[in-house]
C-alpha positions as CSV (number, residue, x, y, z in Angstrom):
1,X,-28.9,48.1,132.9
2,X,-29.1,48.0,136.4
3,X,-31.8,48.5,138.9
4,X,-31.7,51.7,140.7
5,X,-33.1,52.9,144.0
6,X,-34.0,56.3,145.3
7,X,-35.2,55.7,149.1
8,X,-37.5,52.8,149.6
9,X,-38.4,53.1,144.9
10,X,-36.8,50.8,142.8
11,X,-36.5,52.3,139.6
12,X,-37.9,49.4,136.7
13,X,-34.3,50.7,134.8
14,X,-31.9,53.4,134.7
15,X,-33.1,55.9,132.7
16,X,-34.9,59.3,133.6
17,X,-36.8,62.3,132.3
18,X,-35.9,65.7,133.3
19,X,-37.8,68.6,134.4
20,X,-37.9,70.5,132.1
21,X,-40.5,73.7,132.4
22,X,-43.2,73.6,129.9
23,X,-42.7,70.4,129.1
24,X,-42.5,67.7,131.3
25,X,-46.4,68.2,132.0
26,X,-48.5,64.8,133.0
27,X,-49.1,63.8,129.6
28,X,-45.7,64.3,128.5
29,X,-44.1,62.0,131.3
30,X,-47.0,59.4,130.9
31,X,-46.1,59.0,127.1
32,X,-42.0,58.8,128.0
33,X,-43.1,55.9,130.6
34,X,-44.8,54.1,128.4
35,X,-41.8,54.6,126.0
36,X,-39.3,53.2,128.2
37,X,-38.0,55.8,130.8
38,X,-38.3,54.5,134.2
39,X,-38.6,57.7,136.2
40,X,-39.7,61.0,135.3
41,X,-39.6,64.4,137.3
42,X,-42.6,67.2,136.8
43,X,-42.2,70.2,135.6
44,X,-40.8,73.0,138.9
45,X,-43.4,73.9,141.2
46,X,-43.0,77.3,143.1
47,X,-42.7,77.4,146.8
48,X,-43.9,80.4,147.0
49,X,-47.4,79.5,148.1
50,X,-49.3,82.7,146.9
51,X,-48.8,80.4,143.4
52,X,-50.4,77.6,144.8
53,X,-53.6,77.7,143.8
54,X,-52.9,79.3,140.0
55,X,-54.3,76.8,137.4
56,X,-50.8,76.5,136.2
57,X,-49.6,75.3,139.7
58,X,-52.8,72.8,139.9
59,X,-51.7,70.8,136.7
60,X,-47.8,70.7,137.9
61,X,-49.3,68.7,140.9
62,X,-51.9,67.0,138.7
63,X,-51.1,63.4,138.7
64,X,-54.2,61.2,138.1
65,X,-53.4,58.3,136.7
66,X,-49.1,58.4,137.0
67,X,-46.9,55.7,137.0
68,X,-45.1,55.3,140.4
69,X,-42.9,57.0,141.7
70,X,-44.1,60.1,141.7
71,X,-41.3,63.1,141.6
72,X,-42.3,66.4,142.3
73,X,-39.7,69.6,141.4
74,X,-39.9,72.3,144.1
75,X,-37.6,75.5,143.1
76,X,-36.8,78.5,145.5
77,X,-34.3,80.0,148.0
78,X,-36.2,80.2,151.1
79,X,-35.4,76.8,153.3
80,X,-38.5,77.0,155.2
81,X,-41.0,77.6,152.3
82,X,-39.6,74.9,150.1
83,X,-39.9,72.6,153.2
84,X,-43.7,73.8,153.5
85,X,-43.5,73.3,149.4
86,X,-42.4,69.6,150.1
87,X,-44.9,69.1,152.5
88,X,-47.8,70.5,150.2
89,X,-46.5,68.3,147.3
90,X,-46.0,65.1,149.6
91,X,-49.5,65.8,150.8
92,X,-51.1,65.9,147.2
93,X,-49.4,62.3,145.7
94,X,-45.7,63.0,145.4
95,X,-43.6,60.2,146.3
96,X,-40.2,61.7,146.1
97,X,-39.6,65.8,146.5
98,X,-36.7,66.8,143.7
99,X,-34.9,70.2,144.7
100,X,-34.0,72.5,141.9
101,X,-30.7,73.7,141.9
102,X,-29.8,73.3,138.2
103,X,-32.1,75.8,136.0
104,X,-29.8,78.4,134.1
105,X,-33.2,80.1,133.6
106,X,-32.9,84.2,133.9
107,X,-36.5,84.1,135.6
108,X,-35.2,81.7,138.1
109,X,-31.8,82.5,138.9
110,X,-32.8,86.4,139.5
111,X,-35.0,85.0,142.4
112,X,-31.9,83.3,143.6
113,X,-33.7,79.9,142.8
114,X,-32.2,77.0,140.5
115,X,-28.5,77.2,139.8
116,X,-28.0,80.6,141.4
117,X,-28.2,78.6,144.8
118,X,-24.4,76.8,143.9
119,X,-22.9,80.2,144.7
120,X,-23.5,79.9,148.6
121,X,-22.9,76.7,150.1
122,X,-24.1,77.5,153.6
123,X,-27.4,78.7,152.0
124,X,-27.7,75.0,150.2
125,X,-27.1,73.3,153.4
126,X,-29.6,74.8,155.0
127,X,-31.9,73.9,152.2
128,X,-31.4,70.5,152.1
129,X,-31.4,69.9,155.6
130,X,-34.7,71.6,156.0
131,X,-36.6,69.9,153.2
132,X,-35.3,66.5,153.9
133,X,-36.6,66.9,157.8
134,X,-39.6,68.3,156.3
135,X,-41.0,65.3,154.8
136,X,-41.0,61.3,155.2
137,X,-40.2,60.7,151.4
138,X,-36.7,60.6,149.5
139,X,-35.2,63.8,148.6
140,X,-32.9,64.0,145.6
141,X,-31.4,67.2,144.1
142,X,-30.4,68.6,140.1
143,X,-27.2,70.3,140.1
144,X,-24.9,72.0,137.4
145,X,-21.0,71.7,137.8
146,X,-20.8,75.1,139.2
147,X,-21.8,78.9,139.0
148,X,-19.3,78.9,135.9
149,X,-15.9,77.3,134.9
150,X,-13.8,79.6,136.9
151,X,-15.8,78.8,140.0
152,X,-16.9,74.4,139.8
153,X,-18.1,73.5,143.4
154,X,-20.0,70.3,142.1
155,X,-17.9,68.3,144.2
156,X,-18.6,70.3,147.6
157,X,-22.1,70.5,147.2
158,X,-22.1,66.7,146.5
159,X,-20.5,66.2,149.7
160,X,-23.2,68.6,151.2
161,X,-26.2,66.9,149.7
162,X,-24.9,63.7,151.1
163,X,-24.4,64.6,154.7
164,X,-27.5,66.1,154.3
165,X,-29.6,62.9,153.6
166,X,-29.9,63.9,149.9
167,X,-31.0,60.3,148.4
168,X,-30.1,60.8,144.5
169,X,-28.0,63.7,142.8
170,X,-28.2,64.2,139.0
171,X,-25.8,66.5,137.6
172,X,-25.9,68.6,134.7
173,X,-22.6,68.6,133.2
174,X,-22.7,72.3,132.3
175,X,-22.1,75.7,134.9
176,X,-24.8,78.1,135.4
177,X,-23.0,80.4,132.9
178,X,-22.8,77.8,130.4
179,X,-26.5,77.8,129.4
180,X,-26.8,75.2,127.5
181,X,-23.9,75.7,125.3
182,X,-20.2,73.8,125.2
183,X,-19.4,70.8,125.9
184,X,-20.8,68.7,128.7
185,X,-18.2,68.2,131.4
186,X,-18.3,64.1,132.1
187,X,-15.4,64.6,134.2
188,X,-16.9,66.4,136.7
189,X,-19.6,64.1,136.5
190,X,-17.1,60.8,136.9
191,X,-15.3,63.0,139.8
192,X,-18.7,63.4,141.6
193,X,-19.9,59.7,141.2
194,X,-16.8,58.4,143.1
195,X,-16.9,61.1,145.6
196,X,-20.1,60.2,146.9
197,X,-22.0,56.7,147.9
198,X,-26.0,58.0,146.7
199,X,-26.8,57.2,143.3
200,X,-25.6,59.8,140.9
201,X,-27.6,60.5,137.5
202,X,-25.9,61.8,134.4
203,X,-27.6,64.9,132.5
204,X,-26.4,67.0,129.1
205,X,-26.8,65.9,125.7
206,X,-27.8,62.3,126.4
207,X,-29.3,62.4,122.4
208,X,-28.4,58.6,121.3
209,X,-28.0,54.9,122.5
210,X,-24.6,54.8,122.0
211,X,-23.7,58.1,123.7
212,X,-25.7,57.1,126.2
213,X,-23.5,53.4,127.0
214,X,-20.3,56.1,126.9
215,X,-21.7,58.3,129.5
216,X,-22.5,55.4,131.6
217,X,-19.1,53.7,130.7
218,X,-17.0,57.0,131.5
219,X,-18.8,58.3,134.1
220,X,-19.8,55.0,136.2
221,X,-23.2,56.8,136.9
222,X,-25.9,55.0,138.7
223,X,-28.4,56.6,135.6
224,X,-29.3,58.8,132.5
225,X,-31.4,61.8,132.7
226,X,-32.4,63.0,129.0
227,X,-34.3,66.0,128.9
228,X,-34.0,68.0,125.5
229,X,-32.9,64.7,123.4
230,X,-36.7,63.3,124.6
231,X,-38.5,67.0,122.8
232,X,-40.6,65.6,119.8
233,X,-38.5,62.2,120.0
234,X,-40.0,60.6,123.1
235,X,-39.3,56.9,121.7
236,X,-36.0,57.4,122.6
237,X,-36.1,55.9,125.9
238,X,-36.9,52.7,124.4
239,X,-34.1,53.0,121.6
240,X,-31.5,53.8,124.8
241,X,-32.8,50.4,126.8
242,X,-32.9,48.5,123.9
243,X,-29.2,49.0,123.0
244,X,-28.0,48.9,126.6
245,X,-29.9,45.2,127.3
246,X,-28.5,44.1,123.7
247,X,-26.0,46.4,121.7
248,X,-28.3,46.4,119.0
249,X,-29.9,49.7,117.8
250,X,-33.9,49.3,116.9
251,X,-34.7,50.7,113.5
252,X,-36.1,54.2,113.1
253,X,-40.1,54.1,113.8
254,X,-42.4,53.9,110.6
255,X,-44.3,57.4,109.9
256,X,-47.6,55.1,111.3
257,X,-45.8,54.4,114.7
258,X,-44.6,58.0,114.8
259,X,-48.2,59.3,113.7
260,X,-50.2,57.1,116.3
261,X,-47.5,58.1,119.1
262,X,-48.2,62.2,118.5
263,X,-52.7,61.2,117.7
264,X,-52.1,59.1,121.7
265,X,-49.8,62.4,122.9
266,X,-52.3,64.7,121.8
267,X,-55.7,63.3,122.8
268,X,-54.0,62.9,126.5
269,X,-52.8,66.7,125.8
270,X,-56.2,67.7,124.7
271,X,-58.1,66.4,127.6
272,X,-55.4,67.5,130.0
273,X,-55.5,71.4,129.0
274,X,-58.8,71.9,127.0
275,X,-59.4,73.2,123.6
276,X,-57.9,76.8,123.7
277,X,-54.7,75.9,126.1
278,X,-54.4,72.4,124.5
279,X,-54.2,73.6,121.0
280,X,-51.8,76.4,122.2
281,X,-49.4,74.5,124.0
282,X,-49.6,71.7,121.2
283,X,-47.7,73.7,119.3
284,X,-44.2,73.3,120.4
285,X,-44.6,69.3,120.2
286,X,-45.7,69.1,117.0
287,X,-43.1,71.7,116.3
288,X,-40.3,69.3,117.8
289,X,-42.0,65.9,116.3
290,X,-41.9,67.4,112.5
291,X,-38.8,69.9,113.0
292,X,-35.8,67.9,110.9
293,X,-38.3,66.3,108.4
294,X,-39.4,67.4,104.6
295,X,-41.9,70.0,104.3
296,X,-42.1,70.6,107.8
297,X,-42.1,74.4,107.4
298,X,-45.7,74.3,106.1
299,X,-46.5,72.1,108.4
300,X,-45.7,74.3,111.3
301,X,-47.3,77.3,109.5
302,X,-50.7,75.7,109.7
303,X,-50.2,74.0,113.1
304,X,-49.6,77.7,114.1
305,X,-52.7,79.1,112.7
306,X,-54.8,76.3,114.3
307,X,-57.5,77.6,116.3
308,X,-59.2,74.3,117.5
309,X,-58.7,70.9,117.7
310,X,-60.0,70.0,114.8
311,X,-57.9,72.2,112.8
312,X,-55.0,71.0,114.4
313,X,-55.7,67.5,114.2
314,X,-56.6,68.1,110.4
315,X,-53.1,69.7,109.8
316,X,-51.6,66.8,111.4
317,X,-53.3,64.2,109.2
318,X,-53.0,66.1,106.1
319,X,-48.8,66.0,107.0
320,X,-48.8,62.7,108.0
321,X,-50.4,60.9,104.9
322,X,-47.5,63.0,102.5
323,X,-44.7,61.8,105.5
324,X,-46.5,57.8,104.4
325,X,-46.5,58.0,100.8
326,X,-42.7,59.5,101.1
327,X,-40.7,57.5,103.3
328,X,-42.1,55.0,105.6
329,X,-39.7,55.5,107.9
330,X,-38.8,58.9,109.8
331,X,-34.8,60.2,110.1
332,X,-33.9,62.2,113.5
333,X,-30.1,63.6,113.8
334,X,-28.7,63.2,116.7
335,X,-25.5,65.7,117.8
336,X,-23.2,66.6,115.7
337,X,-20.4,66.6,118.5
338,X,-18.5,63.0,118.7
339,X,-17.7,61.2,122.2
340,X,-13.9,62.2,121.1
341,X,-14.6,65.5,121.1
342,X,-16.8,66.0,123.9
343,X,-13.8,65.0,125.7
344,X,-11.0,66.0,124.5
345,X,-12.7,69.8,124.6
């Protein structure tokens, strides 16, 4: 694992959370940095600055407490507001400004924001030029291979975010079009990384140690960015640094490792949101913590009727002592799709 640097950070190792929208909230990136990932990237924040002052808005650029560096997602079309959105971010703790480019997202793309932006080059340029001006911290930018696979410009808008002063690109091997679905496209990714002299992150089903020495192996990225993999299975930063530093693969966590991870990720939720949001947003982790193991279905029956902490909480223990007396240690799948086949497809 080697060091890597965006601007004037050195990144403690090479592997990163990605934004991901409803996720990614401070808690959520806290817990993944104390599990191993050495950069994480908030959830998008608007430039549009009518949204500014929306609670929602107020927690994305919440970050008491954060682990250095700070990375702040701004998402839009407009060069000059996403500067004046770098500028407000910069201005309230963020240490480096991350453009979205890469979001399939219907909500986003009909604004012509995230991945929409790959089908007009001039229009990018113009973003990244303004933004980077804008502010005195490193700009990086997420990027899919390309509106769709008839129509791959990854490798031009590389070369734009470089002249640019772009400081870090990570690429989603996947088109706009693609959703999340196919295979992930690690040539494109490879093709990119020696096109280019900034540091290049990896992105698309990252899910295990071992795919993750491949990507870095075939790609000759700089880093990892796991987004999806990391839902309910945050520990797998440390599983992915583990096996890069050694080769060996760490044993699947106990049920009590896995049970005081979720009681530490939901008392930072709890505080973070308050009762009413806290329990509602709960959901979904809990959901993605419990979803491949036995009797889970109940489980999620009762988180969903929850109306208070307490219940919640309850519903948790009540799961977690039958997960004890089971199995004391917890099974998570990863993909289905070998390294031989992500390639050869």
């Amino acid at each position: 694992m080697q060091a890597v640097r965006i601007g004037g950070h050195s990144l403690p190792n090479n592997l990163a959370v990605a934004p991901m929208a409803g996720v990614t909230d401070r808690p959520f990136r806290m817990l993944c940095k104390r599990l191993g990932a050495g950069y994480a990237v908030s959830e998008m924040v608007a430039a549009n600055p009518r949204l500014w002052a929306t609670d929602k808005s107020r927690r994305r650029t919440d970050h008491d407490g954060e682990v250095a560096p700070i990375a702040v997602q701004i998402a839009g079309a407009d060069p000059a507001l996403l500067a004046d959105a770098a500028r407000y971010n910069v201005d309230r703790g963020a240490q480096i400004i991350d453009i979205n480019m890469g979001c399939p997202a219907k909500k986003v793309c009909n604004a012509a924001a995230g991945s929409a932006l790959l089908g007009n080059e001039p229009l990018v340029a113009s973003i990244l030029e303004a933004v980077v001006r804008a502010v005195d911290v490193p700009v990086t930018l997420k990027i899919r291979t390309g509106p769709s696979p008839d129509t791959r410009n990854a490798l031009a808008i590389a070369r734009i975010a470089e002249d640019a002063g772009i400081a870090a690109l990570a690429v989603h091997g996947r088109t706009r079009a693609c959703l999340f679905n196919g295979p992930v496209e690690f040539d494109t990714v490879r093709a990119v990384k020696r096109a280019v002299r900034i540091p290049v992150i990896a992105n698309g089903d990252i899910d295990a140690p071992e795919r993750a020495r491949q990507v870095l192996a075939y790609t000759g990225a700089d880093a990892l960015m796991i987004g999806r993999a990391a839902q309910g299975r945050p520990w797998i930063f440390r599983e992915i640094a583990h096996y890069l530093a050694t080769g060996e693969l760490l044993p699947a966590p106990t049920v009590a490792e896995v049970r005081a991870l979720i009681d530490e990720h939901l008392a930072d939720h709890y505080a973070f949101y308050g009762e009413a949001l806290g329990v509602r947003i709960a959901r979904k982790h809990l959901h993605w913590y419990t979803r491949d193991l036995r009797g889970s279905e109940d489980f999620r029956r009762q988180v969903n009727v929850a109306e208070s902490v307490a219940e919640q909480s309850a519903a948790v223990d009540r799961f977690f002592d039958a997960a004890a007396r089971a199995d004391h240690r917890l099974q998570y799948r990863p993909s289905q799709v070998s390294w031989e086949e992500a390639l050869a497809a």
